[in-house]
C-alpha positions as CSV (number, residue, x, y, z in Angstrom):
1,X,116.0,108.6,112.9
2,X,113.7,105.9,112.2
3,X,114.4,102.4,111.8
4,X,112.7,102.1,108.6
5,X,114.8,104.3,106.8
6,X,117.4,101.9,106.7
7,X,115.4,99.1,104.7
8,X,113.8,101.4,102.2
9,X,115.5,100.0,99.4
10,X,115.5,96.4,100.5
11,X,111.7,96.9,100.5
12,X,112.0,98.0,97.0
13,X,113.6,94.9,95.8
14,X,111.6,92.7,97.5
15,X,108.4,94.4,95.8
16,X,110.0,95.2,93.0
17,X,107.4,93.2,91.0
18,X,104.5,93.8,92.9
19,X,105.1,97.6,93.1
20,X,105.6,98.0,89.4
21,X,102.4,96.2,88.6
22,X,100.3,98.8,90.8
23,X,101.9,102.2,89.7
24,X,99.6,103.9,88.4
25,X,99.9,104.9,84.2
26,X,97.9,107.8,84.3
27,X,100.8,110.5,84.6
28,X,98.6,112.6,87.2
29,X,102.5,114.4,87.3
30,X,102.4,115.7,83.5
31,X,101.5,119.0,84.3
32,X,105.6,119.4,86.8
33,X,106.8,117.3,84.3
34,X,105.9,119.9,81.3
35,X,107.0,122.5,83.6
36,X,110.5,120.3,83.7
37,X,110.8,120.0,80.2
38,X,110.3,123.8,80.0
39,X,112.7,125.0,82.2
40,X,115.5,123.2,80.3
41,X,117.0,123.2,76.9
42,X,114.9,121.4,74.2
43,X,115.9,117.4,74.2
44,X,118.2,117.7,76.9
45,X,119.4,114.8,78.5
46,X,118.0,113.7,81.7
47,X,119.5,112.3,85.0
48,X,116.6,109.9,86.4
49,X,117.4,109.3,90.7
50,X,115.1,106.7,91.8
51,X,113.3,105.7,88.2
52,X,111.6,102.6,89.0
53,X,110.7,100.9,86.4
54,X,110.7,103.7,84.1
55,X,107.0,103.8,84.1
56,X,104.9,105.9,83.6
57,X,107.7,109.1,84.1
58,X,110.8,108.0,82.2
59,X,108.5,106.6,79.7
60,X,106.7,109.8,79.1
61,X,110.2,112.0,78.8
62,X,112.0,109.3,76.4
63,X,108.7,109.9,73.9
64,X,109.3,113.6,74.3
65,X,112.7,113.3,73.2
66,X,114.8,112.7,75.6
67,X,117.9,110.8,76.4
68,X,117.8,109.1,80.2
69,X,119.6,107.7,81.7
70,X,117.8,106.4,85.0
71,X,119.3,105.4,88.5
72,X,117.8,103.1,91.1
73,X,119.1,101.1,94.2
74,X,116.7,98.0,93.0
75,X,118.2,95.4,90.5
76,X,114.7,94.2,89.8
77,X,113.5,97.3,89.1
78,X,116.7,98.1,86.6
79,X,115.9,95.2,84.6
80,X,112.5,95.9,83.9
81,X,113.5,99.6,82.3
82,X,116.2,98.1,80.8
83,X,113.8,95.4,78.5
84,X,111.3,97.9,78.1
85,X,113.8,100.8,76.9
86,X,116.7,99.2,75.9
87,X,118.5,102.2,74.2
88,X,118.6,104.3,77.3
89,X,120.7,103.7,80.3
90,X,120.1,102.6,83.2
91,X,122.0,101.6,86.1
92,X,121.9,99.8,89.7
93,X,123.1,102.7,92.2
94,X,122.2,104.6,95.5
95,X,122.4,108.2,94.6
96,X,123.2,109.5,97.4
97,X,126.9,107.9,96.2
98,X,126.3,108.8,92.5
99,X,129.6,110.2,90.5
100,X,128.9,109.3,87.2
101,X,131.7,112.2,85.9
102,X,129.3,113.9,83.5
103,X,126.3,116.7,83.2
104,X,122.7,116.4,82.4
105,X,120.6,119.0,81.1
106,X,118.0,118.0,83.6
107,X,117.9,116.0,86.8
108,X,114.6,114.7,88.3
109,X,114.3,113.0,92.0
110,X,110.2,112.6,91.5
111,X,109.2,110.4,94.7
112,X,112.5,108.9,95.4
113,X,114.9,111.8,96.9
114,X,112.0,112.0,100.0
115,X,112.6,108.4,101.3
116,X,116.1,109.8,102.5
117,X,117.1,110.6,105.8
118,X,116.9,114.5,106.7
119,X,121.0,114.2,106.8
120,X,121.5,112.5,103.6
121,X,118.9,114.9,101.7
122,X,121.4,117.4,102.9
123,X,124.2,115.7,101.0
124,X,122.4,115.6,98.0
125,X,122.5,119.1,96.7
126,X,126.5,118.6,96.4
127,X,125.4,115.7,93.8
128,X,122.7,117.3,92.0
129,X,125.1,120.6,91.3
130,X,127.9,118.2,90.1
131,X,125.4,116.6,87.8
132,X,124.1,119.6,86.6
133,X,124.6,121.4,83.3
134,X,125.0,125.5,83.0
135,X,121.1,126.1,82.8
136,X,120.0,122.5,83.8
137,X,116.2,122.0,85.7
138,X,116.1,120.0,88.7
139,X,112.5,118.7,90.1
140,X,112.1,116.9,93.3
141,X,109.2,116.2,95.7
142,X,109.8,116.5,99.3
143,X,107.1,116.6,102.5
144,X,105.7,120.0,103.0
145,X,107.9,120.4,106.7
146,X,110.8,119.2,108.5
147,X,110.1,115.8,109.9
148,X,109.6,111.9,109.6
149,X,106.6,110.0,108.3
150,X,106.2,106.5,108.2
151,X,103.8,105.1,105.7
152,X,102.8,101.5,104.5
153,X,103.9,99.5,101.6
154,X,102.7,95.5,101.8
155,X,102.1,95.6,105.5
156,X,106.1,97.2,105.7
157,X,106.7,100.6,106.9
158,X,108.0,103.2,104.3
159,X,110.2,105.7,105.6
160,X,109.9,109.2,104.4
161,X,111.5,112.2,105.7
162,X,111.7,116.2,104.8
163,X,113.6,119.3,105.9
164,X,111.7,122.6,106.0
165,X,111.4,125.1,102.8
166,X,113.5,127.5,104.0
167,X,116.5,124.9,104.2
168,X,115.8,123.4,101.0
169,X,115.6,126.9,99.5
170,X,119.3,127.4,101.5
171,X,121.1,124.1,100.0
172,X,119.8,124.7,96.6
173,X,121.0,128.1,96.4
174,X,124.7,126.5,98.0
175,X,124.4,124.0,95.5
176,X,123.6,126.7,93.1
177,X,120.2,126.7,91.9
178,X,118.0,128.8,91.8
179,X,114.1,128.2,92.8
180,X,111.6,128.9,89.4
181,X,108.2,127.1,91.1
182,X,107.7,125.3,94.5
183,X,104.1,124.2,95.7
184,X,103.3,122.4,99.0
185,X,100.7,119.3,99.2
186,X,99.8,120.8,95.3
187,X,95.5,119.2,95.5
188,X,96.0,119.2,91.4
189,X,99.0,116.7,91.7
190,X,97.5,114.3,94.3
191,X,98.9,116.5,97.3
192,X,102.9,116.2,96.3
193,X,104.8,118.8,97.3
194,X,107.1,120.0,94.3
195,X,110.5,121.6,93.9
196,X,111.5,123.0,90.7
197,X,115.0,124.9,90.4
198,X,117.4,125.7,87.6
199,X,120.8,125.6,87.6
200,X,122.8,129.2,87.5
């Protein structure tokens, strides 16, 4: 495993500012997150892992009518969802430790859950099921095969990992979900690769 993965969050924190000033507002992701909204119960509550700032995708959801509640391992990051949407929650947490003892009608990992290690996207699927309402959605974005890449964020390396679609397809049907849409490196959402699942 590769060093960086250890100091993804740290990285976070210490750009916490910078990175939330240069994510992009255009919601390139509306057309998954529609797809989201769809495959769960109308106004269900979401489960946020690695919200940010809360901008643009929390943002978007809470004006659809949705409670949030959003997790994120950066402080800094925390505190500018929290003055922006005061009436949601949001709290300072690493997910892959997350027991907040209650179910959400949707749970959404949306270019967070791939900056785990292979191993610890393993133990997530355990979390999202015990998060998960009867008939909840889950959406996450992954890499589109097993392996490591190491990108750039202000001159830093950004660890990002994936396991291959046959395992994901495995622990989400463990965890029990079952797959509705998945689309590697989709060209009409800037190349993400997208998991969407519903809970059974």
């Amino acid at each position: 495993m590769h060093p960086a993965s250890k100091h993804v969050m740290d990285l976070y924190e210490r750009h916490a500012r910078t990175w939330d000033r240069e994510r992009g507002r255009s919601l390139f992701e509306r057309a998954w997150l529609d797809r989201f909204r769809t495959a769960m119960a109308p106004g269900a509550s979401i489960l946020d892992l690695g919200c940010g700032a809360g901008e643009p995708i929390a943002r978007y959801l809470i004006e659809a009518g949705h409670r949030v509640t959003g997790v994120d391992s950066s402080p800094s990051l925390i505190g500018l969802a929290k003055a922006r949407f005061a009436e949601h929650d949001w709290l300072v947490a690493d997910m892959r430790r997350l027991d907040l003892g209650g179910c959400f009608g949707g749970i959404i990992a949306w270019d967070s859950f791939f900056h785990l290690s292979r191993d610890d996207q393993r133990q997530m699927f355990p979390i999202f099921g015990a998060h998960a309402a009867r008939g909840a959605a889950l959406m996450f974005t992954s890499g589109p095969a097993d392996g490591e890449a190491i990108g750039s964020y202000e001159g830093e390396p950004l660890y990002h990992a994936s396991l291959d679609p046959a395992t994901y397809r495995d622990l989400l049907a463990q965890a029990g979900f079952e797959v509705v849409e998945h689309i590697a490196e989709d060209r009409a959402c800037g190349g993400h690769t997208v998991w969407l699942a519903r809970a059974t």
